[in-house]
C-alpha positions in Angstrom: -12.7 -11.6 33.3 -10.1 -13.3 31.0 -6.8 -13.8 31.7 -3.6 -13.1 29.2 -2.5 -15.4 27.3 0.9 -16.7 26.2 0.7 -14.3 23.0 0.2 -11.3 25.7 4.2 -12.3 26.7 7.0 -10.4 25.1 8.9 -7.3 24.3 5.7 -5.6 22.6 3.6 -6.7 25.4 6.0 -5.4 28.5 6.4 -1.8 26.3 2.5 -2.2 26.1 2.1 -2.6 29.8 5.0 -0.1 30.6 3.6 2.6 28.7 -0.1 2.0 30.4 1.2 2.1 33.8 3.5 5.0 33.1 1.6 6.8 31.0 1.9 10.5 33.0 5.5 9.6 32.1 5.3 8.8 28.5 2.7 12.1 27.9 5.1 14.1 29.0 7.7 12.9 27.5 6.3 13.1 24.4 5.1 16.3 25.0 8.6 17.9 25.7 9.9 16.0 22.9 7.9 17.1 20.3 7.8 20.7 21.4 11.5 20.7 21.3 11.8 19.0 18.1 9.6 22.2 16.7 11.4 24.8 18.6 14.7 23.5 17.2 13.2 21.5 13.4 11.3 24.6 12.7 13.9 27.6 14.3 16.8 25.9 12.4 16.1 23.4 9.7 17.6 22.9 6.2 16.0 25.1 3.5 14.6 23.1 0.6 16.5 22.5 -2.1 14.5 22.5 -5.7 17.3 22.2 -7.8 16.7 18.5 -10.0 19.9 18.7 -12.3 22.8 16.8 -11.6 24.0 13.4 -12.1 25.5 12.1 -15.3 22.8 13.4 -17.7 24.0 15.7 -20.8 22.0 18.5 -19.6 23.7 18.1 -16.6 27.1 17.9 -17.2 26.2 21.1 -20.0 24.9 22.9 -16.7 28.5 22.0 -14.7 30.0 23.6 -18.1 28.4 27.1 -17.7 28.5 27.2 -14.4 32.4 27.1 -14.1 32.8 29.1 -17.2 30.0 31.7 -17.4 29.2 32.7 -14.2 27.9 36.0 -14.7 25.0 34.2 -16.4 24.2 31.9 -13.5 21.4 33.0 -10.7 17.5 33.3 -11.6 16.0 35.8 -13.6 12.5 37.4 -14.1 11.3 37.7 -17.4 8.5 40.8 -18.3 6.4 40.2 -21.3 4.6 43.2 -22.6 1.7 43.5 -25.1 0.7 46.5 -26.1 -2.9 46.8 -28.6 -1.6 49.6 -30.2 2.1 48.8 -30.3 4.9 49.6 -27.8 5.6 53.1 -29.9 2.6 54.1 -29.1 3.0 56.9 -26.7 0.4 56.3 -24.1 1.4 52.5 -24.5 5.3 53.4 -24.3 4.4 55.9 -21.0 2.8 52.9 -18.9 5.8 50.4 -20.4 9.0 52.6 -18.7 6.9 53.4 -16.0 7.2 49.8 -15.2 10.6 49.2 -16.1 11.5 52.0 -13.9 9.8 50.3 -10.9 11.5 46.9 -11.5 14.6 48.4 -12.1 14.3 50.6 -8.5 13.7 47.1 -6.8 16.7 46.6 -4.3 16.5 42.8 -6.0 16.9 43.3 -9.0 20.2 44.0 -11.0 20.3 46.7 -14.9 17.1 46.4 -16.6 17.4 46.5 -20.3 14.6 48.5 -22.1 13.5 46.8 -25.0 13.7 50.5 -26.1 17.3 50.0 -25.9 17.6 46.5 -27.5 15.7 46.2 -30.6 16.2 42.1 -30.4 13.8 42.7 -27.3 10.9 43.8 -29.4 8.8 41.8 -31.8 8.4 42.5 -35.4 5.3 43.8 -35.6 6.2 45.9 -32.5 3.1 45.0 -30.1 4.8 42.5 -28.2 8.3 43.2 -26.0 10.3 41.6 -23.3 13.2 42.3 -20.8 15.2 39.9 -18.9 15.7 41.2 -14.8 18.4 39.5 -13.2 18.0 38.8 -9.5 20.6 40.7 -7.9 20.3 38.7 -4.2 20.8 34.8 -5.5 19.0 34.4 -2.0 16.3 36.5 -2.7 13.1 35.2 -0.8 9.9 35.4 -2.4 8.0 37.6 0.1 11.0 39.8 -1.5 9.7 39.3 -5.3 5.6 39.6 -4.8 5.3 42.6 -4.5 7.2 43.0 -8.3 4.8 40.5 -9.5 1.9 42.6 -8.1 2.5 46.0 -9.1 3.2 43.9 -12.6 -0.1 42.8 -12.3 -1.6 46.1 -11.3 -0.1 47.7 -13.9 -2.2 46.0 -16.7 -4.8 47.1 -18.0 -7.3 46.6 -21.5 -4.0 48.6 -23.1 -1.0 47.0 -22.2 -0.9 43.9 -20.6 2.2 43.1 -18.3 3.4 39.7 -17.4 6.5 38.4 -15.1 7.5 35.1 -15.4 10.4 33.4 -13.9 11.1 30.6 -11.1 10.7 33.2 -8.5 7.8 34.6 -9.8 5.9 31.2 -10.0 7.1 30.6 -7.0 5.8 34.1 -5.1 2.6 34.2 -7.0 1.7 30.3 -5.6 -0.7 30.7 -2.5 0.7 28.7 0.6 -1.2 25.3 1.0 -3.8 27.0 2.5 -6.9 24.9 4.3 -6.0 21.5 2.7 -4.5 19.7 6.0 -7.4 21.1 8.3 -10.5 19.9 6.0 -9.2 16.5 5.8 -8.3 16.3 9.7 -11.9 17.3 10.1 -13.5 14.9 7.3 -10.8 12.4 9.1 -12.9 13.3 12.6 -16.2 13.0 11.3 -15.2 9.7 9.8 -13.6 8.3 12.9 -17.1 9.7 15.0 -19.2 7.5 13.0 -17.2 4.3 12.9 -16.9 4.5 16.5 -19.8 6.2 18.0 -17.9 8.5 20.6 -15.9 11.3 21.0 -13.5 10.1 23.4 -12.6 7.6 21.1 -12.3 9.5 17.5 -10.4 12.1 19.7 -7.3 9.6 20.3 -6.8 8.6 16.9 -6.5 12.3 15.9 -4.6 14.0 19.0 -1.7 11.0 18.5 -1.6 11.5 14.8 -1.1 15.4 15.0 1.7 15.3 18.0 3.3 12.8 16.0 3.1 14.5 12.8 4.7 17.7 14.3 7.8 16.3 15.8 8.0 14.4 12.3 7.6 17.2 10.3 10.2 19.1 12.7 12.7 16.2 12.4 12.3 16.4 8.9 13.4 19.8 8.2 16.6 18.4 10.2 17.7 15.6 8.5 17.4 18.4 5.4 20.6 19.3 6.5 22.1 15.9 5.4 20.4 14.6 2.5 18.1 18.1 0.8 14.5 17.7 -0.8 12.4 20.1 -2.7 9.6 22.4 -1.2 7.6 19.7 -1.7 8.6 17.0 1.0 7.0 19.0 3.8 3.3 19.0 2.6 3.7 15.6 1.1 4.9 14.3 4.6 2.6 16.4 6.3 -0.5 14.3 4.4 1.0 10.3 4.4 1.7 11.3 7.9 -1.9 12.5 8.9 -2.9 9.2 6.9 -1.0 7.1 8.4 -0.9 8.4 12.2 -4.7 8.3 12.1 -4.9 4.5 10.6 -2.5 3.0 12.6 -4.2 4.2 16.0 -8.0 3.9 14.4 -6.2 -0.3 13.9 -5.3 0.0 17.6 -8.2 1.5 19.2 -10.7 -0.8 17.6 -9.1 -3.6 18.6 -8.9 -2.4 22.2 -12.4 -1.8 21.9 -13.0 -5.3 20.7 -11.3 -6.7 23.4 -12.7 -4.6 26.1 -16.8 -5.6 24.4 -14.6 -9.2 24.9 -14.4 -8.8 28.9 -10.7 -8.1 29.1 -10.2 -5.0 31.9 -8.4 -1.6 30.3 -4.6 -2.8 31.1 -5.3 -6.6 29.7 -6.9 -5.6 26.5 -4.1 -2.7 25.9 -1.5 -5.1 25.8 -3.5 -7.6 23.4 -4.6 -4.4 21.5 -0.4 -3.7 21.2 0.8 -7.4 20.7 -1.8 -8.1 18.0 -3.3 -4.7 15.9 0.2 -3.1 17.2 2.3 -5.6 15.8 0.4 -5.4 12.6 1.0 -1.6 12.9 5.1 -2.0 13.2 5.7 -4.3 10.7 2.9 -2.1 8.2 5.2 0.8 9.2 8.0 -0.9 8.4 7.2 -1.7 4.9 6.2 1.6 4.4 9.5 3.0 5.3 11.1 0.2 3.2 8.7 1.0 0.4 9.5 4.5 0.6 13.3 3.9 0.9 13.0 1.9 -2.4 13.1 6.0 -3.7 17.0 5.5 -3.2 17.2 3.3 -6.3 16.3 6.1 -8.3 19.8 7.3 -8.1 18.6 11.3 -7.8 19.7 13.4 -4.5 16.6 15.0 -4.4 14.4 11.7 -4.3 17.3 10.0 -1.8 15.9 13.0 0.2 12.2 12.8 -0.4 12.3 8.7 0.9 14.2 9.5 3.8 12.3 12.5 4.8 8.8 11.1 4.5 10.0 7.8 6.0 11.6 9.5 8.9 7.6 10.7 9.5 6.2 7.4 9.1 8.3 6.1 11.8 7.2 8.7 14.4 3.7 7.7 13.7 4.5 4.0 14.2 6.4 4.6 17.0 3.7 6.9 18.4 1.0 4.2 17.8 3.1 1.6 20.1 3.7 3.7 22.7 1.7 7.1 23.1 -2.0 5.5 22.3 -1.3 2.8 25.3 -0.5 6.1 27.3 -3.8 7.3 26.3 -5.8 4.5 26.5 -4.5 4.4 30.1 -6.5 7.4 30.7 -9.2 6.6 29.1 -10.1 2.8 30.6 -13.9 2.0 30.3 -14.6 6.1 29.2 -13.6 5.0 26.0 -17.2 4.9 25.1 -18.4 8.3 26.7 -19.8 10.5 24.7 -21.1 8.8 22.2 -24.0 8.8 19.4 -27.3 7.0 20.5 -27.0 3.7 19.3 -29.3 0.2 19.5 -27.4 -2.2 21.9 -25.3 -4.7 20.3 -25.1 -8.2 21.4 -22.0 -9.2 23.9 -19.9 -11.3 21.8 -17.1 -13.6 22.5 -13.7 -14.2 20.7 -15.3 -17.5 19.5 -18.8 -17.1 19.2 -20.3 -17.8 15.7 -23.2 -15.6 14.4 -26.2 -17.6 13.2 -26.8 -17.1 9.4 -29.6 -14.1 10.4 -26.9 -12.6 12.3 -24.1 -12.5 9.8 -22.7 -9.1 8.9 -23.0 -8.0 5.9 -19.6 -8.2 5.0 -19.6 -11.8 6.0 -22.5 -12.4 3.2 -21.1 -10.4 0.2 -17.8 -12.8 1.2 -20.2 -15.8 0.9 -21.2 -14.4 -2.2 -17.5 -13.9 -3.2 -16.8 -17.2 -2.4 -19.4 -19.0 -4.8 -18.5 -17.6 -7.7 -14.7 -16.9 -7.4 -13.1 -17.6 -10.8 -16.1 -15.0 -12.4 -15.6 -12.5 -9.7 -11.9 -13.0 -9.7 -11.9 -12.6 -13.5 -14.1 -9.1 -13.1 -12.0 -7.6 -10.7 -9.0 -8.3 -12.7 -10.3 -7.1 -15.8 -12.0 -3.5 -14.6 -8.3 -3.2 -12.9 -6.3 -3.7 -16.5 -9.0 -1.3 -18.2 -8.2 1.5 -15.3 -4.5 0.8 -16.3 -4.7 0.8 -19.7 -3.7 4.6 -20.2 -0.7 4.2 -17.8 1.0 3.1 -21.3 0.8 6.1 -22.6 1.8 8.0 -19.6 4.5 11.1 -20.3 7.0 12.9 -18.0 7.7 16.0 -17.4 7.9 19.3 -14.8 5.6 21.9 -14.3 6.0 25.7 -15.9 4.6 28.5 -16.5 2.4 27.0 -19.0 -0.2 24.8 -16.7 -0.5 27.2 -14.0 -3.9 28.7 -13.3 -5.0 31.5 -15.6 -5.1 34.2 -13.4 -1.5 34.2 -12.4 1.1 36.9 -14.0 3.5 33.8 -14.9 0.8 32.2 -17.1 0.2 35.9 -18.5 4.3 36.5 -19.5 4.3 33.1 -20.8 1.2 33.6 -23.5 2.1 37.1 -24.2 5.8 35.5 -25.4 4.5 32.5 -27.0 2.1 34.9 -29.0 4.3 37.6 -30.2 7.8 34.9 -30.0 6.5 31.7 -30.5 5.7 28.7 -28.1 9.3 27.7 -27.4 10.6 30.9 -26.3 9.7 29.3 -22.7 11.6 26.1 -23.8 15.3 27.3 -24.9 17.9 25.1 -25.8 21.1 26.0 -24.4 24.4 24.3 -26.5 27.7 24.4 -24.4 30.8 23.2 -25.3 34.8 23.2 -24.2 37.1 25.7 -26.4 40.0 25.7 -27.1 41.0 29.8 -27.5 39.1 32.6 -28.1 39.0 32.1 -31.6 36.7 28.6 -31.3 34.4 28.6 -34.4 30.9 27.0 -33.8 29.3 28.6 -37.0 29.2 25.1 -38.6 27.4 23.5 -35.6 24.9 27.0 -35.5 24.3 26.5 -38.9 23.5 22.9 -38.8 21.1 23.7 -35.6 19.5 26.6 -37.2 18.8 24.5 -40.2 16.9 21.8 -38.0 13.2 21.2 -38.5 11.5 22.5 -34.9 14.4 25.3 -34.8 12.5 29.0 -34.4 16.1 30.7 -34.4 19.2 30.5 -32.7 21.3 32.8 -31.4 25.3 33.8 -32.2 27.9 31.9 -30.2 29.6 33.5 -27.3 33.2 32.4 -25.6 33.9 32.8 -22.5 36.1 35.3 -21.2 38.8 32.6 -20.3 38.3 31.3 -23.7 38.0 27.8 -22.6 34.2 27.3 -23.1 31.8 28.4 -25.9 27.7 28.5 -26.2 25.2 29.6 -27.7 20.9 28.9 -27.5 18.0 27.5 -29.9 14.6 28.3 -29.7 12.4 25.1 -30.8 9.0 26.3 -32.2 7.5 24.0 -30.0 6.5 24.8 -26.2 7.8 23.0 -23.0 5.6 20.7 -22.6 5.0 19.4 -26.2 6.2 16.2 -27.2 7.6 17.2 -30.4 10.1 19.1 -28.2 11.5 15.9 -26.3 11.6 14.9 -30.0 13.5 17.5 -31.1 16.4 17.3 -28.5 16.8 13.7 -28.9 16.9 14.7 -33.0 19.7 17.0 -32.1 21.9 15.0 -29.7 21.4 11.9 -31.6 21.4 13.0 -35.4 22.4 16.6 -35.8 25.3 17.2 -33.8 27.3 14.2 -34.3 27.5 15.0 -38.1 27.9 18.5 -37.9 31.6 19.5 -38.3 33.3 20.1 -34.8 29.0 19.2 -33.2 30.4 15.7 -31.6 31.6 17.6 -28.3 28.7 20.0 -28.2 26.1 19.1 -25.4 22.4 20.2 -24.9 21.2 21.6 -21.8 19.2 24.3 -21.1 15.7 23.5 -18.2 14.3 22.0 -20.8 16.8 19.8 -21.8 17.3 18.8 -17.9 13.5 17.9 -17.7 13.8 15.7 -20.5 16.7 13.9 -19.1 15.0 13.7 -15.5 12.0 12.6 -17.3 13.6 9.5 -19.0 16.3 8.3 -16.1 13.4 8.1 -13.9 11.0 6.0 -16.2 14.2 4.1 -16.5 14.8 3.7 -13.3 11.4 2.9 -12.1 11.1 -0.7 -12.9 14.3 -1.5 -11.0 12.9 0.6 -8.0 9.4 -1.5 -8.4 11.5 -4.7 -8.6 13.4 -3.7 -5.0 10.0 -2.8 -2.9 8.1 -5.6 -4.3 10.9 -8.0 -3.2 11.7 -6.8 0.3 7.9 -6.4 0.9 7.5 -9.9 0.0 10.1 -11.0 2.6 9.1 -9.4 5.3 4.9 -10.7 4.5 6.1 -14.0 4.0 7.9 -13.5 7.7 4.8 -12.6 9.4 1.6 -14.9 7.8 3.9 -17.6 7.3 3.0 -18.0 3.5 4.2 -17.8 0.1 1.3 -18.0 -2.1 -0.4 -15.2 0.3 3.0 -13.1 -0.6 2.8 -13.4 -4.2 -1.1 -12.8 -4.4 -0.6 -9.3 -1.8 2.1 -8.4 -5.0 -0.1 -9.1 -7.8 -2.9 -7.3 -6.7 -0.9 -4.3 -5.1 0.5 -4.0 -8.8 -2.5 -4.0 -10.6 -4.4 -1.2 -7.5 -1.5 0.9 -8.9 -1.5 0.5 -12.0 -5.1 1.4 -11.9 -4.1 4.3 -10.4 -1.8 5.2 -12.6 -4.3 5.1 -15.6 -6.5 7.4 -13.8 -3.8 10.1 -13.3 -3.0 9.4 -16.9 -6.5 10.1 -18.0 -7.1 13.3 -15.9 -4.0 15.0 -16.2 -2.2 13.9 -19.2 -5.8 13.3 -21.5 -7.5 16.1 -20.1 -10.8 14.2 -18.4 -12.2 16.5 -15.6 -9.3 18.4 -15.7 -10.6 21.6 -14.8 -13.2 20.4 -12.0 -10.4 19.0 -10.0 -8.1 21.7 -10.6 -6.0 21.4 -13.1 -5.6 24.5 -15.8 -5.2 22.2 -18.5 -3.8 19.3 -20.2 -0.3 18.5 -18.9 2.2 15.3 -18.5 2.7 13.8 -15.1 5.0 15.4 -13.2 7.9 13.5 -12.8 8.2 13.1 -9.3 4.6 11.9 -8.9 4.5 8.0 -10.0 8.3 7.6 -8.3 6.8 8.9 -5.2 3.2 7.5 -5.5 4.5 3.5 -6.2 6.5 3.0 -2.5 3.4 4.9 -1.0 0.6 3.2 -2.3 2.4 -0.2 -2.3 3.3 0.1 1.5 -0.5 1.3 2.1 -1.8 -1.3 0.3 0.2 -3.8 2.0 -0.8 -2.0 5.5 -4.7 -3.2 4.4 -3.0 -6.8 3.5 -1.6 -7.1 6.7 -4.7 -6.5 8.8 -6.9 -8.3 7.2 -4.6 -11.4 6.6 -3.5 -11.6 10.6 -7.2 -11.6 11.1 -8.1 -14.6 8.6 -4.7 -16.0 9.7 -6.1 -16.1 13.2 -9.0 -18.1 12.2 -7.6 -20.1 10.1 -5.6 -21.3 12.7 -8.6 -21.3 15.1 -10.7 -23.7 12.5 -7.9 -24.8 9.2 -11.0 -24.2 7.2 -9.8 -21.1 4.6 -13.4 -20.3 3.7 -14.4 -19.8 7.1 -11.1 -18.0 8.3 -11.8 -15.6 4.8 -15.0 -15.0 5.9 -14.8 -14.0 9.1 -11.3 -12.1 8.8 -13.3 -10.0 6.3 -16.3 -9.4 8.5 -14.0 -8.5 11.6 -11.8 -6.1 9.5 -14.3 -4.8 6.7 -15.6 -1.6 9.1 -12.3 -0.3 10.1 -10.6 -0.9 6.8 -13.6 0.7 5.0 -12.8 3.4 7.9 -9.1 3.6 7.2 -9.5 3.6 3.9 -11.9 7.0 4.1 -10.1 8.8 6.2 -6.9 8.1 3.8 -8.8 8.8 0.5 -10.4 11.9 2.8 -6.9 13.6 3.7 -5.5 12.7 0.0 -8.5 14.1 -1.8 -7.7 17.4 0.3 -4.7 18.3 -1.8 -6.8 19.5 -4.7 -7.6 22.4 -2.2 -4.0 23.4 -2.8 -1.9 25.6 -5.2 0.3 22.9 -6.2 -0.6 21.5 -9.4 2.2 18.4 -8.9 0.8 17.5 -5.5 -2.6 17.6 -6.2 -1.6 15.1 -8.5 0.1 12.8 -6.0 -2.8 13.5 -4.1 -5.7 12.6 -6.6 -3.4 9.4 -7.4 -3.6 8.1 -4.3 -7.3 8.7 -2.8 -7.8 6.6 -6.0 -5.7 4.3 -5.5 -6.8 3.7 -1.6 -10.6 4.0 -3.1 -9.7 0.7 -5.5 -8.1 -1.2 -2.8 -10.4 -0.8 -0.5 -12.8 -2.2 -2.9 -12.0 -3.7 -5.7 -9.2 -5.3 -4.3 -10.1 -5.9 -0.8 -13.8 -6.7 -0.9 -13.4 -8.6 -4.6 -10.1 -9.9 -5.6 -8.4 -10.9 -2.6 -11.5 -13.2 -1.3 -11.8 -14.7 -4.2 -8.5 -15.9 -4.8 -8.0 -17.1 -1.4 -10.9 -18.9 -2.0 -9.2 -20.2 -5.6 -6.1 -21.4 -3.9 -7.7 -23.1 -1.1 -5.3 -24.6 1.2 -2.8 -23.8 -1.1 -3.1 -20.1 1.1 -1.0 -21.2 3.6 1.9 -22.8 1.7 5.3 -22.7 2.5 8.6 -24.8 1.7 9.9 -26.0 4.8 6.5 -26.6 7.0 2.9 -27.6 6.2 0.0 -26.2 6.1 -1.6 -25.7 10.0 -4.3 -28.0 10.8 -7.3 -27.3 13.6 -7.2 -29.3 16.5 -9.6 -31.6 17.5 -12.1 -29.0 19.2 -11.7 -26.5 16.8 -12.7 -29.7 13.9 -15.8 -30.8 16.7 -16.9 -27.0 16.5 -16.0 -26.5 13.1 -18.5 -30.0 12.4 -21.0 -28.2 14.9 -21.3 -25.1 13.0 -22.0 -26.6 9.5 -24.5 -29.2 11.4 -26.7 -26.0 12.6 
């Protein structure tokens, strides 16, 4: 039996030991504290907040214009398209059309429905095509409250007429809830953990301390909502780095209590070295996540500020769950961490210094040999496949999801084609022009004039002043759609061109949704670098902290960069290009959504640097064991290569999952970062990263004010012994 050693001493180690001995107190504890946080998180949590404008952008101080001026014309609105085959006169056709109406307008929802029978602006010129605005008469209104408008809509089309209704609340009552997504990847997450570790008991623990922690941080999150808002889609984000994450840090935990127990330690000894080593890796992996994520801040938007401390407020529960639940499990467990297990050939007892023969080496342990012989050409490969995946990242455009890349079969796609085909493409994409007045009498017929005589103008309506006569505006149809980029174009045309020499144009601001996803669009690409610039630097404190290296620092930020980059290119290629588009679930060609690349950077960069960690302590350990780097690389990769091929599935398992889902922004987030994990894992982990260790040689463990460990004189006698046999 071993004894503990002086690493075994410490904070860490006495909460290790504490939460073993106690662990019917810390079960329940946890137990009453995450039911609680539901009750309370869940019962009476912030509503999310989806509103992006804001700030100092011209679209958003055009929004701040009309909403203190014109507020009758604030609050969301449904739009109906109609098509009729045989034109909207047509009496059969005009019978189904204000049977409809009537409906809509009988909703206890919805405010005075125009009929386009009534307004003949509302009908198309050659009268098969017609539309209505609904205003929502509940600014509150929930969606449960709107689906059943947008299916009697739907119901009421036929080969005839066909009815659309688009609108924010229509998108948004017509989207399916997440659905099976978080289930199939906790049970691809299970089968995963079953066959790395052979046993139930033990692929249970990973997964029963990831979910309780998940829920009270889920719970919590919907709290802090009530300081700093996010958008509807914080909760399933969280949901799946937390699931991720909770799973990985215990799988880190539990294999290396496992190792320790095959190592003779009893259950309470090789808890505590599980905690003070794999644990400690597990805090300060946490730690840069949460930094990582808190990089978001940078980007100077509200609705980010609350995305990073939402999803880092999860990450922490799962750290803090690793540290201190798992030991309370594993104190139940003891030696029945094995039972139930898959029939297996006997393994060899190992100890913590034994060296396999060359017959016995691991497989791991040989493709790092091979690694290691050639390492400039496999350094140079790696590198290179990485740039080519990134390449399309230069190309990469922003935007925010409408109507126009939703799935076919929804009545918002419907109203939007029926109005781009009988009103053009950028009746979905208005322009709306605000500007201060001085009296009722303001005259913006030169500015109109100069707008309507823009290339990429469809028409443009007249200008209207308020009824206080202190603010004036009017709208612009481009005859491009939402997403085009000849409509990003086009508003920069205006703002930069138009109105300035336009007589009386200079005070006249753009705004309009589409306006305000340009604007969103461009302060975060320009924002971005700063934000990569922060993580990267903090990240690379806090690594040089804990391996005690510099050049290991720099080389974890390289390759994290070019993993993501890679990634990048990928989500650039299937959603913005088009490639396999529809088999992974995307309607069409789109941009990136805005949100996505801000969010996926501080994710991927803290995972990636989760992998770095663990496998770096490991080759630290033997470095310091032998002061030969090859040998340390060597081994660090064959003792971490199964469970970081394990973490990496089960992340690239529960991040592949969001495809499942409705949400066409998450699924990208989600595709970005399976491939993302998928490349470290492998390119970067099993290629890059041993080979230039094995460039830099000693220069590895570099750092200003100390030098570089030597072994002591058994660890050189073995070390001499090894390469003799």
């Amino acid at each position: 039996m071993r004894t503990e050693t002086s690493d075994t001493d410490g904070a860490l180690a006495g909460l290790a030991r504490f939460c073993y001995r106690r662990r019917r107190l810390v079960l329940l504890t946890w137990i009453v504290g995450v039911i609680a946080a539901v009750l309370v998180g869940f019962g009476y949590g912030a509503a999310p907040d989806n509103n992006f404008t804001g700030g100092d952008a011209e679209s958003a101080k055009a929004q701040q214009l009309l909403e203190q001026h014109f507020p009758e014309q604030q609050g969301d609105t449904l739009t109906l398209a109609i098509k009729a085959e045989k034109g909207v006169d047509d009496p059969a056709a005009r019978q189904k059309i204000e049977k409809v109406l009537a409906e809509l307008a009988d909703s206890p929802v919805t405010g005075p429905v125009i009929s386009p029978y009534q307004d003949k602006s509302l009908v198309a010129e050659d009268r098969r095509f017609a539309r209505t605005t609904i205003p929502l008469s509940d600014k509150e209104a929930e969606k449960t409250e709107v689906k059943p408008l947008v299916d009697m809509v739907k119901d009421a089309s036929d080969g005839s007429v066909t009815f659309g209704l688009g609108g924010y609340m229509a998108e948004k009552a017509e989207t399916p809830p997440q659905g099976p997504a978080e289930s199939v990847g906790i049970l691809a997450a299970a089968v995963i953990l079953f066959i790395a570790f052979g046993s139930l008991v033990a692929m249970g623990l990973p997964i029963v301390t990831a979910l309780l922690a998940i829920a009270g941080g889920l719970a919590l999150m919907k709290l802090v909502g009530h300081v700093v808002p996010a958008p509807d889609f914080t909760l399933v984000f969280g949901a799946m780095i937390g699931l991720g994450v909770g799973i990985d840090y215990a799988l880190f935990i539990v294999t290396r209590y496992k190792d320790s127990l095959q190592d003779g330690d009893d259950p309470e000894s090789a808890t505590v070295k599980a905690i003070t080593t794999a644990g400690h890796a597990v805090l300060f992996a946490g730690t840069t996540v949460v930094i990582a994520l808190l990089g978001l801040v940078v980007m100077g938007q509200r609705l980010m500020t609350g995305v990073a401390v939402a999803t880092s407020v999860i990450v922490l529960v799962t750290m803090i769950a690793a540290v201190t639940l798992l030991p309370a499990f594993l104190g139940f467990t003891g030696h029945k961490i094995n039972s139930l297990r898959l029939p297996r050939r006997t393994s060899r007892p190992r100890g913590a210094d034994s060296v396999p023969s060359r017959e016995r080496r691991t497989p791991a342990e040989r493709w790092a040999g091979v690694v290691q012989r050639k390492p400039l050409v496999a350094a140079l490969l790696a590198g290179a496949s990485l740039l080519v995946l990134a390449a399309p990242t230069l190309s990469m455009r922003l935007s925010q999801p409408d109507a126009s890349v939703q799935p076919h079969d929804r009545s918002s796609y419907t109203s939007y084609k029926t109005l781009s085909e009988g009103f053009g493409p950028g009746y979905g994409a208005p322009l709306i022009f605000a500007t201060e007045a001085d009296s009722m009498d303001a005259d913006l017929r030169p500015v109109v004039e100069a707008v309507r005589n823009t290339d990429g103008i469809a028409y443009v309506t007249p200008p209207r002043v308020s009824e206080d006569g202190q603010a004036a505006t009017f709208a612009a149809f481009p005859t491009t759609g939402y997403q085009d980029e000849a409509t990003a174009n086009l508003v920069h045309k205006l703002r930069d061109d138009v109105l300035p020499n336009a007589p009386g144009g200079q005070p006249v601001l753009v705004g309009g949704p589409n306006a305000a996803t340009i604007d969103l669009a461009e302060e975060s690409g320009a924002r971005l670098p700063l934000m990569i610039a922060v993580v990267i630097a903090i990240s690379m404190v806090l690594l040089i902290a804990l391996v005690r290296s510099v050049a290991i620092a720099l080389q974890a930020a390289v390759v994290n960069l070019l993993s993501i980059g890679a990634a990048y290119g990928v989500i650039v290629a299937v959603v913005q290009w088009g490639w396999f588009g529809p088999a992974l679930g995307f309607p069409t060609a789109m941009p990136v959504t805005t949100w996505v690349p801000m969010m996926m950077f501080p994710v991927l960069f803290g995972l990636s640097m989760d992998y770095q960690v663990f496998l770096i302590s490991r080759v630290r350990e033997e470095y310091e064991r032998t002061g030969d780097t090859r040998t340390a690389v060597a081994r660090g990769l064959a003792r971490t290569a199964k469970v970081i091929t394990a973490a990496a599935a089960i992340m690239i398992a529960v991040f592949t999952t969001s495809l499942l889902g409705p949400d066409i922004a998450v699924k990208q987030g989600g595709l970005g970062m399976a491939v993302a994990v998928l490349i470290d894992a492998t390119i970067v982990r099993m290629i890059l990263v041993p080979a230039v260790m094995e460039l830099c040689g000693k220069a590895n463990w570099w750092m200003p004010t100390r030098r570089a460990s030597k072994p002591t004189p058994a660890a050189q006698a073995k070390l001499e012994e090894q390469a003799r046999t």
